[in-house]
MISE-195631 format. One line per field, with one value per residue: residue in one letter; chain; x, y, z of N, C-alpha, C in turn. Coordinates in steps of 0.1 Angstrom, whole numbers. Example, Ala and Ser with C-alpha at 12.3 -4.5 7.8 and 13.67 -1.06 7.14 Angstrom:
2
aa c(A, S) .
ch c(A, A) .
nX c(132, 128) .
nY c(-57, -22) .
nZ c(78, 71) .
caX c(123, 137) .
caY c(-45, -11) .
caZ c(78, 71) .
cX c(132, 129) .
cY c(-33, 0) .
cZ c(78, 79) .
***
This chain:
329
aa c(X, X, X, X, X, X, X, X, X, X, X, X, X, X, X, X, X, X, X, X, X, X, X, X, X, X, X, X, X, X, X, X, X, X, X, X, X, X, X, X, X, X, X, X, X, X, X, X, X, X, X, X, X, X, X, X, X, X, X, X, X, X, X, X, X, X, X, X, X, X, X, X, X, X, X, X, X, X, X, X, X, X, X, X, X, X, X, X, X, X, X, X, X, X, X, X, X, X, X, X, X, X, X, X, X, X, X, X, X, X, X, X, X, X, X, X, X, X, X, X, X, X, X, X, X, X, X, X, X, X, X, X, X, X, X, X, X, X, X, X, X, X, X, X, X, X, X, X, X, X, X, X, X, X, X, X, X, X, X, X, X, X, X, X, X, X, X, X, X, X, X, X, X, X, X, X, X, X, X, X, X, X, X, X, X, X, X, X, X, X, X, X, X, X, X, X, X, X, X, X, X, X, X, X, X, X, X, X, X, X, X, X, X, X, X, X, X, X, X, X, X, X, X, X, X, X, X, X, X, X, X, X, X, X, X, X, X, X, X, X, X, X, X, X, X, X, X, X, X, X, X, X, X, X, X, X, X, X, X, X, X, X, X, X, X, X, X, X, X, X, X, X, X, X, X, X, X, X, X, X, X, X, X, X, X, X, X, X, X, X, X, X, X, X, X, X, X, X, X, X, X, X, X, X, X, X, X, X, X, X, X, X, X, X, X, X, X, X, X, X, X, X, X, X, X, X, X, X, X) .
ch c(A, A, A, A, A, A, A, A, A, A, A, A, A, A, A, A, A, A, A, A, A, A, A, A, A, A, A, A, A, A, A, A, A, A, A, A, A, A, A, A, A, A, A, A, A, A, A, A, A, A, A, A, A, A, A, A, A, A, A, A, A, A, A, A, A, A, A, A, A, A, A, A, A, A, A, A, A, A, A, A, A, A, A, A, A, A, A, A, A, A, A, A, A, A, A, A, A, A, A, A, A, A, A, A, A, A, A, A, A, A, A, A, A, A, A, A, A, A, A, A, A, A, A, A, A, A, A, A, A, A, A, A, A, A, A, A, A, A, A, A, A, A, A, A, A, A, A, A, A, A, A, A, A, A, A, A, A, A, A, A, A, A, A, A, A, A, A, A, A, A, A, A, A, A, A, A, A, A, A, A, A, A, A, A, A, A, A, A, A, A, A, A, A, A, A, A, A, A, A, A, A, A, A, A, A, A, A, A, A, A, A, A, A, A, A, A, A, A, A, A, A, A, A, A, A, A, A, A, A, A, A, A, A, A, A, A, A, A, A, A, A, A, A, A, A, A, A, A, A, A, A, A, A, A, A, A, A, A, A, A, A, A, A, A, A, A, A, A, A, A, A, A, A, A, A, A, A, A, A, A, A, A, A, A, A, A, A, A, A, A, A, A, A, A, A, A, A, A, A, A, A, A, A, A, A, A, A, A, A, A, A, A, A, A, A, A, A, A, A, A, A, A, A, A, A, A, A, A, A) .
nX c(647, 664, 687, 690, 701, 730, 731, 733, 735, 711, 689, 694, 681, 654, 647, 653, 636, 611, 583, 573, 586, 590, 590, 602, 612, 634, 647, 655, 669, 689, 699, 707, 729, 744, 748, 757, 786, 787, 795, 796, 780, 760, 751, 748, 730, 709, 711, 703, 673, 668, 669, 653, 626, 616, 610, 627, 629, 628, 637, 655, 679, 687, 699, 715, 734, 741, 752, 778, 789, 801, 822, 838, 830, 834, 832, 810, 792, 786, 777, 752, 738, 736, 717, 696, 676, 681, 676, 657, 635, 632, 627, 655, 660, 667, 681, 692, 714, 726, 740, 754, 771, 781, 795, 818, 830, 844, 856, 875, 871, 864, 863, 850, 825, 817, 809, 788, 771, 765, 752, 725, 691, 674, 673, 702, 702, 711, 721, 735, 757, 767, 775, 798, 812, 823, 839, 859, 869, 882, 902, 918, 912, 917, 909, 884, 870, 865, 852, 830, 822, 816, 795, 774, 770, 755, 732, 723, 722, 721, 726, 748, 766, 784, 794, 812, 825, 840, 850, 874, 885, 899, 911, 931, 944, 961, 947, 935, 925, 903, 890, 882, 869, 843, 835, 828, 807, 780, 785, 769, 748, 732, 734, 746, 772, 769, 771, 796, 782, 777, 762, 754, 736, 733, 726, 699, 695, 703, 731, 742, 770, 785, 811, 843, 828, 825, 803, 789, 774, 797, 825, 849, 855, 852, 876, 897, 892, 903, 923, 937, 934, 946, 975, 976, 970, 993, 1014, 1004, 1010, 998, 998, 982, 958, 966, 956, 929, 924, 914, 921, 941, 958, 987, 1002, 1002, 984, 963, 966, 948, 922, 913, 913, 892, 868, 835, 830, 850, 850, 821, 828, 851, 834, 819, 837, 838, 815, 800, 805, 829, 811, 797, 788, 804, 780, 772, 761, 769, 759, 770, 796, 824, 856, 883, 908, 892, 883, 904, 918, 895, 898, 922, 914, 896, 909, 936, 918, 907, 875, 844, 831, 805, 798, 776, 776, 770, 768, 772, 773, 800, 816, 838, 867, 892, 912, 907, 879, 849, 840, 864, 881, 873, 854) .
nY c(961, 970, 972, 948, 939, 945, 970, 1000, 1028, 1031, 1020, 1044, 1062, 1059, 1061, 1083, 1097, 1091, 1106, 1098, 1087, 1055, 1041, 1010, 1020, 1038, 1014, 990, 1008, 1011, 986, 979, 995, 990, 958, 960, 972, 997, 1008, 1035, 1049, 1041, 1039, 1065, 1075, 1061, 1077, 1101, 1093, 1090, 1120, 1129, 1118, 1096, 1064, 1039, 1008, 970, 957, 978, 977, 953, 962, 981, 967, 951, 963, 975, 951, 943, 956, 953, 973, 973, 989, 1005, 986, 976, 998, 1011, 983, 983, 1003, 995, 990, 1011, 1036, 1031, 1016, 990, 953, 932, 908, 872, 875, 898, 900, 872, 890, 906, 886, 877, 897, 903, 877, 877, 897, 888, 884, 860, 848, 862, 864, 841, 840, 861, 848, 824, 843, 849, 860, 841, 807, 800, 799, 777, 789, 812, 800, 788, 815, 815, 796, 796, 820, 810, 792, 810, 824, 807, 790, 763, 748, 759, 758, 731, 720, 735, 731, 698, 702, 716, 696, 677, 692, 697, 678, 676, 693, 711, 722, 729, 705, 708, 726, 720, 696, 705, 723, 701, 695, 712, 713, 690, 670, 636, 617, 625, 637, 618, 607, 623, 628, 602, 602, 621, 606, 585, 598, 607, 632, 656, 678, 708, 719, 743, 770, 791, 818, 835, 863, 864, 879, 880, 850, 827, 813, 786, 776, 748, 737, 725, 727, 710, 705, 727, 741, 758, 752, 749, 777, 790, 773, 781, 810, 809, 799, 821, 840, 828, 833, 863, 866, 859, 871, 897, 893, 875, 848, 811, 810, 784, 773, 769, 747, 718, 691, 659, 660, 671, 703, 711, 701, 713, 738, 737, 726, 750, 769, 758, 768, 778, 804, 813, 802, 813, 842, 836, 831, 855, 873, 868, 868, 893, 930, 957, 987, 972, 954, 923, 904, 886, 856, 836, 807, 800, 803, 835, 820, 825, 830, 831, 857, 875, 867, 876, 905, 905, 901, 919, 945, 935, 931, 953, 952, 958, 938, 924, 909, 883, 866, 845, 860, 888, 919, 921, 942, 948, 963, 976, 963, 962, 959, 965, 954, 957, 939, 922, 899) .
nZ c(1186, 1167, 1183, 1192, 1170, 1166, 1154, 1163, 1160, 1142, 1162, 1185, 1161, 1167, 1191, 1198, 1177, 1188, 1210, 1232, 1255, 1279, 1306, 1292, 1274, 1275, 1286, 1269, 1254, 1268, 1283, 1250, 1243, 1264, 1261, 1231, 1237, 1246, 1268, 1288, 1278, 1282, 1307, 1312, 1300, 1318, 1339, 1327, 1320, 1349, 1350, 1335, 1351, 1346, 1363, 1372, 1371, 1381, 1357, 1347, 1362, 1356, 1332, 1339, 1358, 1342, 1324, 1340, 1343, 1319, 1316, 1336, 1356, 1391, 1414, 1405, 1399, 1424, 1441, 1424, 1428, 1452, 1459, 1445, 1467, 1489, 1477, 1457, 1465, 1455, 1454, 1453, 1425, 1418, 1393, 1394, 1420, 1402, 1388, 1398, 1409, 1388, 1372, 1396, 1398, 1370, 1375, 1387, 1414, 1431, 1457, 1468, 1456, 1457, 1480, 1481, 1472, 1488, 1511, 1495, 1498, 1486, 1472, 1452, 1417, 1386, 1369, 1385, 1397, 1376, 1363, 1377, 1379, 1354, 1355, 1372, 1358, 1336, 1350, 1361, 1387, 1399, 1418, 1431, 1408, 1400, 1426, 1426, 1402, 1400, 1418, 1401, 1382, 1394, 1403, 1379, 1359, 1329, 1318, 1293, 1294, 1318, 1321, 1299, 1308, 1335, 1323, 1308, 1322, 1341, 1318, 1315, 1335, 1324, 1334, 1326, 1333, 1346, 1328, 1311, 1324, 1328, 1305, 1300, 1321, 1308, 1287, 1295, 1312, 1284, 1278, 1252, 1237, 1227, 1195, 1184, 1162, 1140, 1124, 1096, 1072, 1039, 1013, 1015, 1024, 1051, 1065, 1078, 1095, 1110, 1135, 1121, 1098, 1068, 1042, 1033, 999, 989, 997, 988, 980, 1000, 1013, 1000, 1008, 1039, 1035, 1024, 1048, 1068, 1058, 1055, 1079, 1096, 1083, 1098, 1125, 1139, 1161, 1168, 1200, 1209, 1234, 1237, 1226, 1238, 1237, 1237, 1220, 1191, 1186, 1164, 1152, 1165, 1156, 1128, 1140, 1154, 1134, 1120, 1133, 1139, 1136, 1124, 1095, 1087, 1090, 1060, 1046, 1046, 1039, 1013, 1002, 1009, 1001, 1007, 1021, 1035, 1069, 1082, 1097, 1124, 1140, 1165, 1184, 1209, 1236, 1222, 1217, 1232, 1213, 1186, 1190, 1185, 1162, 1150, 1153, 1143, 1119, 1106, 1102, 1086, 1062, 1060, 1071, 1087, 1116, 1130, 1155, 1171, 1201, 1225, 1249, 1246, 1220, 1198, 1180, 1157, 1143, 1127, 1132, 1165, 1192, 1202, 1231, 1244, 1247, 1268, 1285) .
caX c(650, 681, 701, 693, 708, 738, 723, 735, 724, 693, 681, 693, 676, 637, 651, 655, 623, 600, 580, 567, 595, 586, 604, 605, 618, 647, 650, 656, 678, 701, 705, 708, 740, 759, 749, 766, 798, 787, 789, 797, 766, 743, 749, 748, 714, 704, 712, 695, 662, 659, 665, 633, 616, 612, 610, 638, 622, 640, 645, 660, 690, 693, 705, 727, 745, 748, 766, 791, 802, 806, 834, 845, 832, 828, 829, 804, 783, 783, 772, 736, 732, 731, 708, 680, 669, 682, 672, 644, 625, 629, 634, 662, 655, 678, 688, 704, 722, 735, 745, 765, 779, 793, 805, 828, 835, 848, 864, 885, 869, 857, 858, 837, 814, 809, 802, 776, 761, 761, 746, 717, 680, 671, 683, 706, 700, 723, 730, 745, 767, 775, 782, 810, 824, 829, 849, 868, 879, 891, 909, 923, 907, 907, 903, 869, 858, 863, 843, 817, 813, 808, 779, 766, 766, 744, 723, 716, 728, 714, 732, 762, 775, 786, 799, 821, 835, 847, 857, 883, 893, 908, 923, 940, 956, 965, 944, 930, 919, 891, 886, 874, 858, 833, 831, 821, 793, 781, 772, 757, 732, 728, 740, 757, 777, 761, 784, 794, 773, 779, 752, 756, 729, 738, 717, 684, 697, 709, 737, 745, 783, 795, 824, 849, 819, 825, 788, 785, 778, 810, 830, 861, 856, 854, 888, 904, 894, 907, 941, 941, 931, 957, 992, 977, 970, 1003, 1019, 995, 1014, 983, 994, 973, 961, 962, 954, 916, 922, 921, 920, 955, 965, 1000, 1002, 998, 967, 955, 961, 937, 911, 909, 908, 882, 858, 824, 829, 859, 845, 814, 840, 855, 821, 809, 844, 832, 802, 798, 816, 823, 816, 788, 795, 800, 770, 773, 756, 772, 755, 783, 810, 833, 866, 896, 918, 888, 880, 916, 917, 884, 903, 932, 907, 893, 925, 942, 905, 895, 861, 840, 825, 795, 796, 767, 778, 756, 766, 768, 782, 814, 819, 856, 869, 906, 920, 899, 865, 845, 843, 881, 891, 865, 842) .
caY c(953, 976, 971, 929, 930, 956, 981, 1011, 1044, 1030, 1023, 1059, 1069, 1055, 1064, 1103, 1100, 1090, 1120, 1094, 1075, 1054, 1029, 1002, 1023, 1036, 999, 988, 1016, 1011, 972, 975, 1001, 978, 948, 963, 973, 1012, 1012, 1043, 1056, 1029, 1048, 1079, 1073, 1058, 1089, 1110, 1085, 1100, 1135, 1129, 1119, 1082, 1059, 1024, 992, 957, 951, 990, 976, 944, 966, 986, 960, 942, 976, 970, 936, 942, 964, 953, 983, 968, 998, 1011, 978, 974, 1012, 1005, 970, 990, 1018, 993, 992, 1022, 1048, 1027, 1007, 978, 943, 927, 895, 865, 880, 910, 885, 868, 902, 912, 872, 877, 913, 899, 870, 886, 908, 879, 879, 845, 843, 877, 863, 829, 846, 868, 833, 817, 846, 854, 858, 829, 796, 805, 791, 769, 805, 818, 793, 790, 824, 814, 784, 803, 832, 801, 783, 822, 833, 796, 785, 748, 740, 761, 753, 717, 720, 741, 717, 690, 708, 716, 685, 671, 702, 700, 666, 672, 710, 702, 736, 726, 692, 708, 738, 713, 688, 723, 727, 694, 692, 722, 707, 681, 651, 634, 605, 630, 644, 612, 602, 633, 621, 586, 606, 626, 591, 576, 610, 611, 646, 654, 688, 714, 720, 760, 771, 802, 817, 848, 860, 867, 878, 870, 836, 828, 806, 780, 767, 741, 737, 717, 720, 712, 705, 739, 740, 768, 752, 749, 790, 789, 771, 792, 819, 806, 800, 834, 844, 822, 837, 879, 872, 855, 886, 907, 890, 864, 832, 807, 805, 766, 766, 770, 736, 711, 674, 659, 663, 682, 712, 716, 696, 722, 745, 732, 724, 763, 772, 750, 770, 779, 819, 820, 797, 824, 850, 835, 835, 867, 882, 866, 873, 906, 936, 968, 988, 965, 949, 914, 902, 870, 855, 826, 804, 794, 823, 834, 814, 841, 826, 836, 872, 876, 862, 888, 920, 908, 901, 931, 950, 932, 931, 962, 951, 955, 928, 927, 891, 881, 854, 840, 868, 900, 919, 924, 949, 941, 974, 982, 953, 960, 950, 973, 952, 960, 924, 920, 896) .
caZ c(1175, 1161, 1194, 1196, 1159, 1166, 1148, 1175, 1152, 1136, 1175, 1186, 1155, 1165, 1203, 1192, 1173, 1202, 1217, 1248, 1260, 1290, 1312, 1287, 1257, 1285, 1294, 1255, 1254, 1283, 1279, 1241, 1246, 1273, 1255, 1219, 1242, 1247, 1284, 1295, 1272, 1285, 1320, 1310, 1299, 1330, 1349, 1320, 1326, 1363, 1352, 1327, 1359, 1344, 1373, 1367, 1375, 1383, 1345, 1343, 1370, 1349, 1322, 1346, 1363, 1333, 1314, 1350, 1339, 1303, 1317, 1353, 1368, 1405, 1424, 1402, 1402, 1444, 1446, 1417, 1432, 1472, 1455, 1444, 1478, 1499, 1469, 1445, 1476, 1450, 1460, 1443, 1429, 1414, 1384, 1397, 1421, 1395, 1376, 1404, 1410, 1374, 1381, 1407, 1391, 1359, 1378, 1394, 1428, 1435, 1474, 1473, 1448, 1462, 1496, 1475, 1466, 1499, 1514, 1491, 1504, 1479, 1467, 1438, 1408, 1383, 1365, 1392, 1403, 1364, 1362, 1385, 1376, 1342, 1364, 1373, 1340, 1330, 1362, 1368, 1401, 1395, 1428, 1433, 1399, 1402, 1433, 1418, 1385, 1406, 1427, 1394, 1377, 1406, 1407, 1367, 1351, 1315, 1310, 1282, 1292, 1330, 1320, 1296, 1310, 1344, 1316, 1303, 1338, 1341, 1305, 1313, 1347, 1320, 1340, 1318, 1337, 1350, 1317, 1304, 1337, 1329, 1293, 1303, 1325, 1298, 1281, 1309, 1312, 1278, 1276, 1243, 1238, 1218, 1189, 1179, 1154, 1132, 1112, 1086, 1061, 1026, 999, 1021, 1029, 1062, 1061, 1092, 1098, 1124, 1137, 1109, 1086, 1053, 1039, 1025, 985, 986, 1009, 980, 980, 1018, 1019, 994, 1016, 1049, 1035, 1024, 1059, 1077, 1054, 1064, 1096, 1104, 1084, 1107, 1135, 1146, 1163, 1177, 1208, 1209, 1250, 1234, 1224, 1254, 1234, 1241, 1203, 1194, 1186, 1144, 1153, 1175, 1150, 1123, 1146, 1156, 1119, 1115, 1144, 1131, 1134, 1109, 1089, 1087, 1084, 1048, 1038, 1043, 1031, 1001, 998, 1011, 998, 1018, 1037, 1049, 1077, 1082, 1108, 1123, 1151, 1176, 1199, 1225, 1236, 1215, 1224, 1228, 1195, 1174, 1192, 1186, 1149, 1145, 1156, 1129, 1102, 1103, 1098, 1074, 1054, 1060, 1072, 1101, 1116, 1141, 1161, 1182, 1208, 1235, 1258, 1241, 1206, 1196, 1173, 1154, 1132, 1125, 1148, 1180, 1195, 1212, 1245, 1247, 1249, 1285, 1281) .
cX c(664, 694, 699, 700, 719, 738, 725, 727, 709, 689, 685, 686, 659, 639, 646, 642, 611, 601, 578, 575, 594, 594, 608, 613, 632, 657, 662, 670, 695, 708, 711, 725, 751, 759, 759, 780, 800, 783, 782, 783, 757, 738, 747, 734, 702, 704, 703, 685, 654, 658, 652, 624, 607, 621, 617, 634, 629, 646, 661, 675, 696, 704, 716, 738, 753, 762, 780, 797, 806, 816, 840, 839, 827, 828, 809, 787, 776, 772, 754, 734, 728, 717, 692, 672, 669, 673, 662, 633, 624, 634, 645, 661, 667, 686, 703, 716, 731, 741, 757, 779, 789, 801, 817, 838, 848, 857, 880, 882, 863, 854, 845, 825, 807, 799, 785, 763, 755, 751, 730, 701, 671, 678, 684, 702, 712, 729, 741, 757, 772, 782, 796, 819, 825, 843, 858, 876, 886, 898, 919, 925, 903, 901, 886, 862, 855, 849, 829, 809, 811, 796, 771, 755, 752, 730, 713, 722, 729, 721, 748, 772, 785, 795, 810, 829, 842, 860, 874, 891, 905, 918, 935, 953, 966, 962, 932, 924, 903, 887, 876, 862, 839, 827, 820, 801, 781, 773, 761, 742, 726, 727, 751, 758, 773, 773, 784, 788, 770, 766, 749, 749, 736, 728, 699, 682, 704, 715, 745, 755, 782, 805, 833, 840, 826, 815, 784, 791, 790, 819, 847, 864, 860, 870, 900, 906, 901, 923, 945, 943, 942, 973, 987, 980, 983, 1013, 1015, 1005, 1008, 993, 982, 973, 955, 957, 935, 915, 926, 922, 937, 960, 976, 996, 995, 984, 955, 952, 951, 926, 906, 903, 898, 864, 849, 825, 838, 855, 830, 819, 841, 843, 815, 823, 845, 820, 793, 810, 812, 814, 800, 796, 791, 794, 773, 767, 761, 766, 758, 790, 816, 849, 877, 906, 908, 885, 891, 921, 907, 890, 916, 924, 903, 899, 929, 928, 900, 880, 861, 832, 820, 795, 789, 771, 768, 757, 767, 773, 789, 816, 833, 855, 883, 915, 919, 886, 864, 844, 856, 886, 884, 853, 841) .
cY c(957, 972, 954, 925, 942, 965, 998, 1025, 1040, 1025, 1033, 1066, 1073, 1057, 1079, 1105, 1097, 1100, 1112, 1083, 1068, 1046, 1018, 1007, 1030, 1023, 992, 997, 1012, 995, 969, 986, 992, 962, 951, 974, 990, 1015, 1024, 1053, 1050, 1038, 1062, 1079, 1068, 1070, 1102, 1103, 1094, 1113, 1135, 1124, 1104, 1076, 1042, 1010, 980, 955, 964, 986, 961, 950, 973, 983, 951, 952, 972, 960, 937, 949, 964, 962, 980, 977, 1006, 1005, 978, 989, 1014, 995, 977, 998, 1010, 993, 1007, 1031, 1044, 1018, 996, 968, 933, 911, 885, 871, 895, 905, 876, 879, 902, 898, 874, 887, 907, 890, 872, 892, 900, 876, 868, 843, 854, 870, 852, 833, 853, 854, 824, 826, 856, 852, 846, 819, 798, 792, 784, 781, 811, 813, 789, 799, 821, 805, 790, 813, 820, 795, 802, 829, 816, 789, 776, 747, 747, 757, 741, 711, 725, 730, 708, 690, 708, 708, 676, 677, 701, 690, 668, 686, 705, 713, 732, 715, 691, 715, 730, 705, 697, 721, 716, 691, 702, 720, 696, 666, 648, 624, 614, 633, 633, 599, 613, 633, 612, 594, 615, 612, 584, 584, 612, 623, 646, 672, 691, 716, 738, 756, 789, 808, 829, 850, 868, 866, 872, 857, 836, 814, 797, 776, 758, 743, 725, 709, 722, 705, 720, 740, 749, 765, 754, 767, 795, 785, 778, 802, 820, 804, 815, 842, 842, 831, 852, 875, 868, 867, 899, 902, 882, 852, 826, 805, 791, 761, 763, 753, 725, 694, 674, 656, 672, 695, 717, 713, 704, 735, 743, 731, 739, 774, 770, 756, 776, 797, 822, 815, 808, 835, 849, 836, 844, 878, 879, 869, 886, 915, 953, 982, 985, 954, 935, 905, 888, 865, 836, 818, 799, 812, 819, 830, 831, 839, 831, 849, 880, 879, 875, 901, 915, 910, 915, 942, 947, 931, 941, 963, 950, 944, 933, 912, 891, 871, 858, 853, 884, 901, 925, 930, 949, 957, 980, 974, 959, 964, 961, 969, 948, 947, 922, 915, 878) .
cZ c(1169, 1170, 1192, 1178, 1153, 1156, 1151, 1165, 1151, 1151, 1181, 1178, 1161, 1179, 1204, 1186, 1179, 1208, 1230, 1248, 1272, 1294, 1299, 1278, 1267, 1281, 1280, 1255, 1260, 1285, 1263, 1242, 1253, 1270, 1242, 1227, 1244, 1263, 1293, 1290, 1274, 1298, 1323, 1307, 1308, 1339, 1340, 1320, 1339, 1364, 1345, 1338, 1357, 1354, 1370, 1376, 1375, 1369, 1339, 1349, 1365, 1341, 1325, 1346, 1353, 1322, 1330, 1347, 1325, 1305, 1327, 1362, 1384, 1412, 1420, 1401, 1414, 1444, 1437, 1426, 1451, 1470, 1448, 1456, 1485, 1488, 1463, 1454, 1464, 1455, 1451, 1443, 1419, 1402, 1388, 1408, 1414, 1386, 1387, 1410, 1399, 1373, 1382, 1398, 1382, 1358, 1389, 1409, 1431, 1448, 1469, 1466, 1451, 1478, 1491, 1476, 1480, 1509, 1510, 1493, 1496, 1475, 1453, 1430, 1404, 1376, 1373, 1395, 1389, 1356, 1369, 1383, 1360, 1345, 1365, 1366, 1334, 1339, 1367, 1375, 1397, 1406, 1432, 1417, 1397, 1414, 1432, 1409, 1388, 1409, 1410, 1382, 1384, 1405, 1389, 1354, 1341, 1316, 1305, 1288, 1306, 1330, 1311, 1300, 1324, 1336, 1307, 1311, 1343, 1325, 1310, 1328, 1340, 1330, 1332, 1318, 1346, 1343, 1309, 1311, 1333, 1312, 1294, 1312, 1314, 1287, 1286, 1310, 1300, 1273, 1266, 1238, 1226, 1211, 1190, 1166, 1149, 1120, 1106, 1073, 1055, 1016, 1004, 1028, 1044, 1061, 1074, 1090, 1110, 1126, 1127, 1099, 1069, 1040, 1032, 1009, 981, 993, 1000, 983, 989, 1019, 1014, 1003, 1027, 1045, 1031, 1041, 1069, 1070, 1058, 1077, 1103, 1098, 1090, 1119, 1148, 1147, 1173, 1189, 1211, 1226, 1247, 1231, 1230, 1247, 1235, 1227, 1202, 1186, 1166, 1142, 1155, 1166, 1138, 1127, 1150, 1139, 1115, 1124, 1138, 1125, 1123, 1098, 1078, 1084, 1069, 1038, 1038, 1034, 1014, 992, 1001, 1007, 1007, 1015, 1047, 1054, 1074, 1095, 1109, 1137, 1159, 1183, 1214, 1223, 1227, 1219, 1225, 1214, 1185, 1174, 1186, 1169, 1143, 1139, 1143, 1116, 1096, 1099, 1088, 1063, 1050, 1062, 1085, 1102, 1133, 1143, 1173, 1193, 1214, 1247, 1257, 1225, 1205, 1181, 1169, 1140, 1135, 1132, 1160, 1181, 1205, 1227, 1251, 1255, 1268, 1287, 1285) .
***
C-alpha cells in the first residue's frame, strides 16, 4: 500500500518490521522500489531474496524486468529474462514478453524487439505490440509505427490509446490528411479519446482536474497561481516544449494549451493548498507528456517543493529540479 502511493520509507519501514517475509512481501517490495524510480535497490533486493533462501516466482521477474526498463538496463534485462528458465525452471509467460518488448523498445531497439514479438511462443497481445508502437512515437520510427498502428487498430478498434498515438505519429510528419483520416475512424467506431485527468487530495478531499478545466470553485486562485508559475519558470530557464502539441495551431497557441494540462493545473492547486515540506501527491491517468515532466523538475526548484506524480506507468518523484527516473520513462 506505501509503495502503490510513493510512500518509499513508510514501506521499508513495515518491510524491516516483518519477522516472516515470504515471496509475496519480496514481490511488493521489489516492484514497489523500481516502480517509485529506486532501481538499483529494487535489484539489490532481489539478489538479497535468494540469499534468504526465498524462492522468485513469475510475478518476482515481473518486478525485475520491469526495474530494467525503468532504467534501460538491457544487458541486464536479456541476462534475468535467460535465467527464468536456465536457473528458475520457470516458464515465461506474456507478461514478461512484453517486459522485455518494452526493455528494447525503450531502449530504441525496435528491429530486436519486433523480432522478440514475431518470435514469441504465444500470440502476442495488443500490450505488447502497444508497448512498441509507443517505442516508436518516442524514438521516431514512423514508418514501423505507422505500420504497427494500423495492425493495431484492426486488432483492437475500440482502444483510444492506439488510435491516438498513430494519430501523433502522422501530425508530427505534418500529414494531416491522415490525421484526420484516423479522426473520421474514431467516429465511425465510436471511440472517443480519454481526456488527462489529474487528481490531488487536499484536506481529505480528492480533487479531479481535466485538461483546460476551468469548473473548479478556485479556479480564479488556480489561475493566479499558474501565472505565477509561468514568469519563475521562464526565469528558471523553462520553455515549452510545444512538439507535445500536435493540432496544426501556431505556436502561442500551443503554448496555452500546454499550460492548460491537467498535472499543472493540479500542481497550482496543491502549491496552494498545501504548505511544506509535505509533498505535493498527484496521480495521472495517461503518461506524463515530457513539457510537463520537464515543467515538474522546474517547479519544484523554483518552489521549493517536492512533488510525487503517479502516471499510468510509474512515479516520478520531482525534488530540486530532477525526477528520480532521471528523465527515462
Amino acid at each position: 500500500m506505501y509503495m502503490k502511493c510513493g510512500c518509499v520509507e513508510n514501506a521499508l519501514e513495515v518491510f524491516q518490521g516483518t519477522t516472516e517475509k515470504g515471496v509475496s512481501t519480496w514481490n511488493a517490495l521489489i516492484l514497489g522500489l523500481a516502480m517509485n524510480g529506486l532501481v538499483e535497490k529494487s535489484l539489490e533486493m532481489f539478489s538479497e531474496m535468494k540469499k534468504c533462501g526465498v524462492a522468485p516466482n513469475e510475478i518476482t521477474f515481473i518486478g525485475v524486468l520491469g526495474a530494467c526498463r525503468h532504467m534501460g538496463l538491457v544487458d541486464e534485462g536479456r541476462r534475468h529474462f535467460d535465467s527464468i528458465v536456465q536457473e528458475h525452471k520457470i516458464e515465461p509467460n506474456i507478461k514478461h514478453y512484453g517486459c522485455m518488448v518494452d526493455l528494447l523498445g525503450r531502449a530504441g531497439m525496435l528491429k530486436e524487439a519486433e523480432e522478440l514479438i514475431e518470435s514469441m511462443p504465444m500470440t502476442p497481445d495488443v500490450a505488447t505490440w502497444g508497448a512498441l508502437l509507443g517505442a516508436c512515437k518516442k524514438h521516431g520510427d514512423h514508418d514501423m509505427g505507422e505500420r504497427i498502428g494500423r495492425k493495431l487498430i484492426e486488432l483492437d478498434p475500440d482502444h483510444d490509446g492506439f488510435h491516438v498515438l498513430l494519430s501523433n505519429i502522422y501530425a508530427s510528419k505534418g500529414n494531416w490528411d491522415d490525421v484526420h483520416e484516423i479522426r473520421e475512424i474514431m467516429v465511425q467506431h465510436g471511440v472517443v479519446k480519454m481526456p488527462g485527468c489529474s487528481m490531488i487530495e487536499a484536506n481529505g478531499i480528492v480533487h479531479e482536474f481535466l485538461a483546460g478545466d476551468n469548473k473548479h470553485p478556485q479556479i480564479e486562485e488556480i489561475e493566479k497561481k499558474l501565472d505565477e508559475m509561468a514568469k519563475k519558470l521562464k526565469m528558471e530557464g523553462y520553455a515549452p516544449d510545444t512538439n507535445e502539441v500536435s493540432f496544426d495551431i501556431d505556436e502561442e497557441e500551443k503554448e496555452t494549451a500546454l499550460f492548460r494540462h491537467s498535472e499543472k493545473l493540479a500542481i497550482a492547486f496543491g502549491l496552494i493548498c498545501t504548505s511544506p515540506p509535505t509533498p505535493i501527491r498527484i496521480i495521472k491517468n495517461l503518461r506524463i507528456c515530457n513539457d510537463c515532466h520537464m515543467a515538474a523538475k522546474f517547479i519544484s526548484k523554483a518552489f521549493s517543493r517536492d512533488i510525487v506524480l503517479r502516471d499510468r506507468h510509474r512515479f516520478h518523484h520531482f525534488k530540486q529540479g530532477s525526477c528520480s527516473c532521471k528523465d527515462y520513462w
